[in-house]
N, C-alpha and C positions, 0 to 999 in steps of 0.2 A: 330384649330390653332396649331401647334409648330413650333419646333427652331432645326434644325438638323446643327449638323457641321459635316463639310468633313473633318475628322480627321488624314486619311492618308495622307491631302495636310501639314493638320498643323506637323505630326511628320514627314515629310519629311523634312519641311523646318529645322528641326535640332535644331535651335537656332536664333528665333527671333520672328516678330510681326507683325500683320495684321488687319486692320479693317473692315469690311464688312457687311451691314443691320444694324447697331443696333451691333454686335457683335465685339468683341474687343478680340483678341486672343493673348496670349504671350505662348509662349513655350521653354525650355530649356533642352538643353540635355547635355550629357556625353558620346562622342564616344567611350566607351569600344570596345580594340580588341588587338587581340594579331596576330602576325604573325610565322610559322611554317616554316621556309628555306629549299630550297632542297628537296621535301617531295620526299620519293619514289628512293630516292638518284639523282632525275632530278636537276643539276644543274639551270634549265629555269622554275623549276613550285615550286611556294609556295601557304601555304594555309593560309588561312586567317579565323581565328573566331573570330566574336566580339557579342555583347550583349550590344548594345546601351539605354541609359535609358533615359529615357524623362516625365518631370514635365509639365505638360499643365493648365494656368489659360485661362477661358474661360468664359469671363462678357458681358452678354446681358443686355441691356437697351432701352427701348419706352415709349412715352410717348403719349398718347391719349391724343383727341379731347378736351371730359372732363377735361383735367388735373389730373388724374392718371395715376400713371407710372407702367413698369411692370419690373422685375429687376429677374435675373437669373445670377446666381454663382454657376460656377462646376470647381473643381480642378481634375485633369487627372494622374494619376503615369502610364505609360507605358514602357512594354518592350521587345524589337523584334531584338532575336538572327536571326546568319545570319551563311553563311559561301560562302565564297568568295574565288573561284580556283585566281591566278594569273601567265600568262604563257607567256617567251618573246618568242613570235613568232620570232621576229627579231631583230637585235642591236637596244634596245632604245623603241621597239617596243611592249608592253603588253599588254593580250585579258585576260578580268576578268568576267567571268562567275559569277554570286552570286543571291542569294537568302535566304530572313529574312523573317520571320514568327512569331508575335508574339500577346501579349496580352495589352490591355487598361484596368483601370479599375477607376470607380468613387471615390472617397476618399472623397471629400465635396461637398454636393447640398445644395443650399438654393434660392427656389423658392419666387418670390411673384406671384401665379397663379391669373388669368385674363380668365379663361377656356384657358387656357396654358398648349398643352404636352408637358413635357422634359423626352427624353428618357437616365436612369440611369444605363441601363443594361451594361454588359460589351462587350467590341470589340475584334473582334479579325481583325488583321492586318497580311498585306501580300504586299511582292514587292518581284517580280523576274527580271533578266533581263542579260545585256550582255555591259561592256563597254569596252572603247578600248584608250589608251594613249600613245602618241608617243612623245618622249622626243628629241630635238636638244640644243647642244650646239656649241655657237659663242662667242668668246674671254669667257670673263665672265659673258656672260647672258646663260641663260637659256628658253628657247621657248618650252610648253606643248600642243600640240593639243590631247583634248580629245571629246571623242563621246562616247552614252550611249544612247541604245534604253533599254526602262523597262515598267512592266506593275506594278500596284499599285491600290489595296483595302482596303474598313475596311467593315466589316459587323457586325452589334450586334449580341449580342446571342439569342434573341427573333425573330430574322430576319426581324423587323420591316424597319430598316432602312438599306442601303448599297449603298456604294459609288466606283467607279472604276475607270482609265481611264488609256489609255497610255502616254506614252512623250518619246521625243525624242529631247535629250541634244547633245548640240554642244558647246564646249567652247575653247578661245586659254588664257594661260595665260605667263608671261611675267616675268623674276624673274633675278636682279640683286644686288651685293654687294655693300653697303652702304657707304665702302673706308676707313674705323675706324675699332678699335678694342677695345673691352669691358672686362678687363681681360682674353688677349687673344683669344678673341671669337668674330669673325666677323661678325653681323645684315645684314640683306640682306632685299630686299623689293619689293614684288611681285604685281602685277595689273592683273587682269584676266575680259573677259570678257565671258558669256555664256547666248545664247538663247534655249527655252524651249520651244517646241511646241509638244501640248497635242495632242492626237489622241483619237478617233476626239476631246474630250473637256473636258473640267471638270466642273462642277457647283458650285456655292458657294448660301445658300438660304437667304436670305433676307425677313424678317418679314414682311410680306401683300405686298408683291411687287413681280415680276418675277423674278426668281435667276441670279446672275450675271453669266455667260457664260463667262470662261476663255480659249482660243485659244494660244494665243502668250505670254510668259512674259521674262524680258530680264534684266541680274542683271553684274552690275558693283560692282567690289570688290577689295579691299586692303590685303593682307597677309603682318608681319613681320615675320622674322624668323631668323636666326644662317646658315650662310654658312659651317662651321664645320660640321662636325659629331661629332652630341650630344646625352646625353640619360640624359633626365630628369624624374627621377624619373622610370616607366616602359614606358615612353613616348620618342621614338628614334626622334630627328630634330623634337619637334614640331615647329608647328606653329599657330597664331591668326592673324585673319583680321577679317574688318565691311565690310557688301554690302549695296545694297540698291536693289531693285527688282523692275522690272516697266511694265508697260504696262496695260492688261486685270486687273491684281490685282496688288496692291504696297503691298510694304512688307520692310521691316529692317533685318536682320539679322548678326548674327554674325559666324564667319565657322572657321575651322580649317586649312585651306592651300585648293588649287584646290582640286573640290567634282571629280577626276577621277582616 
């Protein structure tokens, strides 16, 4: 018997939470990155490095026939530098080539084994890929079509375990001013919608049962943000909003502004 998580799905999701088999997943991250202007003196290409960090609880729980339980606790610190070309093709119009490479590692296990494997070894992580983001404005809204084919793994270091799959992201989001001002500084309020379809699939394992098989999943989301141009802290215009994710898997999360 074990208990394998697909961990590249959970540090993708960034910032938030999932439930599947017996297993309860929460993850949190910190979008570390910085952006380079004009590289090469190309007014149309900037580069991007960031160094994303992500905190992973990850609580298994069962309960057999007998009425003993079996109960697993692993805490995750991961962290998967990247570097990300950005190039406007066209007015409005930008092609972002990137790819992150990084490391998972165990920090807290505490089994109650049942002839229970949990693999403790460390992960190494990897997504490449290619997105694309086209920006329109209308009076004062703001309209982002974006698109994003990637491929995405984790393997341990044992080679025991390894999980992969593709996806191919499609999202439009929606972004307008709020009509107030906050010393100065005018809150704007964005709604986005994106569907996610794996190639061919991703799997999630479920204790004594067949894994779930995820194909489609489809997340409606809120952003606030500062119509101004702001810099908080090393942070230019952020932003925070909540989703929700649905379909093959649910999911909660919380994000930083449109993932494109």
């Amino acid at each position: 018997m074990s208990v394998e998580v697909n961990f590249i799905y959970a540090f993708e999701l960034g910032f938030g939470s999932y439930k599947v088999g017996g297993l309860n997943v929460h993850v949190y991250g910190i979008p570390l990155s910085h952006t380079f202007k004009e590289i090469f003196g190309n007014e149309k290409l900037d580069l991007v490095l960031s160094a994303p960090v992500y905190y992973g609880r990850f609580r298994f729980r069962h309960r057999f026939e007998d009425g003993t339980k079996l109960k697993v606790d692993q805490d995750v610190i991961s962290v998967i530098p990247g570097v990300k070309l950005q190039y406007e093709v066209l007015d409005n119009w930008y092609l972002k080539p990137f790819v992150n490479m990084g490391g998972a590692w165990v920090v807290y296990d505490k089994t109650n084994p049942r002839g229970l494997k949990v693999d403790d070894s460390s992960i190494f992580l990897y997504t490449f890929g290619i997105t694309s983001l086209y920006e329109i404005f209308w009076k004062k809204f703001t309209f982002k079509v974006g698109n994003k084919i990637s491929w995405a793994g984790n393997t341990t270091t044992n080679g025991d375990t390894e999980e992969s799959y593709g996806v191919l992201e499609n999202g439009l989001d929606v972004k307008h001013p709020l009509g107030f001002t906050i010393k100065g500084y005018e809150p704007d309020l964005s709604v986005f919608f994106n569907w996610y379809r794996f190639l061919p699939e991703t799997k999630f394992d479920r204790f004594l049962r067949d894994p779930l098989i995820v194909k489609n999943q489809y997340e409606i989301a809120t952003t606030v943000g500062v119509a101004n141009d702001i810099k908080l802290w090393v942070v230019r215009n952020p932003r925070v909003g909540v989703g929700y994710i649905f379909g093959d898997l649910k999911a909660f999360s919380v994000n930083f502004g449109f993932p494109f």
